[in-house]
C-alpha positions in Angstrom: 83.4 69.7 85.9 81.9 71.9 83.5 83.9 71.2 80.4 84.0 74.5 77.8 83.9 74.0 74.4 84.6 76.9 71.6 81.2 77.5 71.2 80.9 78.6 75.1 80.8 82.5 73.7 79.3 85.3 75.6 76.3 86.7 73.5 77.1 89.6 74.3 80.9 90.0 74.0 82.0 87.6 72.1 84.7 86.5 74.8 85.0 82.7 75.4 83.0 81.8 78.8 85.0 80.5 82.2 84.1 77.3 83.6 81.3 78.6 85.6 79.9 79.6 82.1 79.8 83.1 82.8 81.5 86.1 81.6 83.7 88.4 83.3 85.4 90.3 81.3 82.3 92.5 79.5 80.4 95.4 80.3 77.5 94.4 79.2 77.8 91.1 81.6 79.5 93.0 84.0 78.2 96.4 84.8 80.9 97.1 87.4 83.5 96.9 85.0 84.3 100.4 84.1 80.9 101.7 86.1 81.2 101.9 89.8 83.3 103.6 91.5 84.5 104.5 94.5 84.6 107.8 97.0 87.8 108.5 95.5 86.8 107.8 91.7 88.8 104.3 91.2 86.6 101.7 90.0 85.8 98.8 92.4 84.2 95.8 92.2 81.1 94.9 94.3 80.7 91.5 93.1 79.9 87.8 94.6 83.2 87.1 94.7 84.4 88.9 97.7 83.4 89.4 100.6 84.9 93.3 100.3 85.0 95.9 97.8 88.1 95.4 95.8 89.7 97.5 93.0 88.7 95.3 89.5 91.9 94.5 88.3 91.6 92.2 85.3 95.3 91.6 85.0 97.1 91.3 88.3 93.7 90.1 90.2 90.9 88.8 88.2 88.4 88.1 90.8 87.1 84.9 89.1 90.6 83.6 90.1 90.2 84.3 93.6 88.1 81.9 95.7 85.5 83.9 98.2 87.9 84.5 101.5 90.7 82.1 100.1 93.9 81.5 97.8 94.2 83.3 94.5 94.4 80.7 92.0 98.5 81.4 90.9 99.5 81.1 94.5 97.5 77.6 94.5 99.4 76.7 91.1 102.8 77.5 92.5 102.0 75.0 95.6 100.6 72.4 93.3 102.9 72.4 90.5 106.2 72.9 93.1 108.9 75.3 91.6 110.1 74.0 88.3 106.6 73.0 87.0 105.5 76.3 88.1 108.1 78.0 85.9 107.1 76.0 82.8 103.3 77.1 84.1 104.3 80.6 83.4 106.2 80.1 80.3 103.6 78.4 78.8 101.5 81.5 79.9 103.7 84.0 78.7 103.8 82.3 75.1 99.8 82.3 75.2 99.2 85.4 76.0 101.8 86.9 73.5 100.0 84.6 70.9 96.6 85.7 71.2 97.0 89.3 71.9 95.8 90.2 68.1 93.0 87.9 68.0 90.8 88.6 71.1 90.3 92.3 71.2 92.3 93.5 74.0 95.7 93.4 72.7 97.1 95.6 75.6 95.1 93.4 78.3 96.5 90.5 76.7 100.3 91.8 76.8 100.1 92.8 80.2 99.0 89.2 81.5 102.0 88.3 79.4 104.3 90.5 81.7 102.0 89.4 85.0 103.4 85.6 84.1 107.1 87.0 82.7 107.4 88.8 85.9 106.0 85.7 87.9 108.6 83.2 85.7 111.0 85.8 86.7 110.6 85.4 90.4 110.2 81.9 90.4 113.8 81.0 88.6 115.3 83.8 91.0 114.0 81.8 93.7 115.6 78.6 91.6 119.2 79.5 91.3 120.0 81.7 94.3 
């Protein structure tokens, strides 16, 4: 395992680098963010890791959280972790993402992954106390 250490910035972006050590979340890395798009005018992406188009969604479906024809990477949490660990999974994503939403540079981005995880927590302790 790669391991990431604060210094793992994009050049280009600024951003903080995923494990890979590669950027996903700029433009300039990433020209199908916010360039292609499809017969219909929504943006798609066209990149390695699907084997389809798909609609870039950086909040609900980040593709680098999705391995290539297999299990998105929250649905692999919640098996791992079982029910109550996944619960303290989200919370502890809900508080990060509500921390850091005024020091990254997408403030809205940042508060929507916050309601992604809320909304997951939400689900989860339904699930817990039916």
């Amino acid at each position: 395992m790669t391991v990431i250490h604060a210094k793992d910035t994009c050049a280009m972006c600024g951003n903080y680098l995923d494990d890979d050590l590669k950027c996903h979340e700029c433009t300039d890395c990433n020209p199908h963010i916010g360039g292609l798009l499809d017969d219909k005018g929504g943006e798609i992406f066209t990149g390695e890791y699907g084997s389809t188009k798909e609609k870039f969604d950086p909040v609900n479906r980040p593709p680098h959280y999705t391995i290539r024809d297999g299990i998105e990477c929250i649905d692999y949490m919640r098996q791992v972790l079982g029910l109550d660990g996944f619960i303290n999974y989200c919370h502890g994503n809900v508080i990060k993402y509500q921390h850091r939403y005024n020091y990254k540079g997408k403030p809205v981005e940042d508060m929507q992954k916050a309601q992604y995880y809320l909304n997951k927590m939400i689900e989860a302790l339904k699930e817990k106390h039916r």
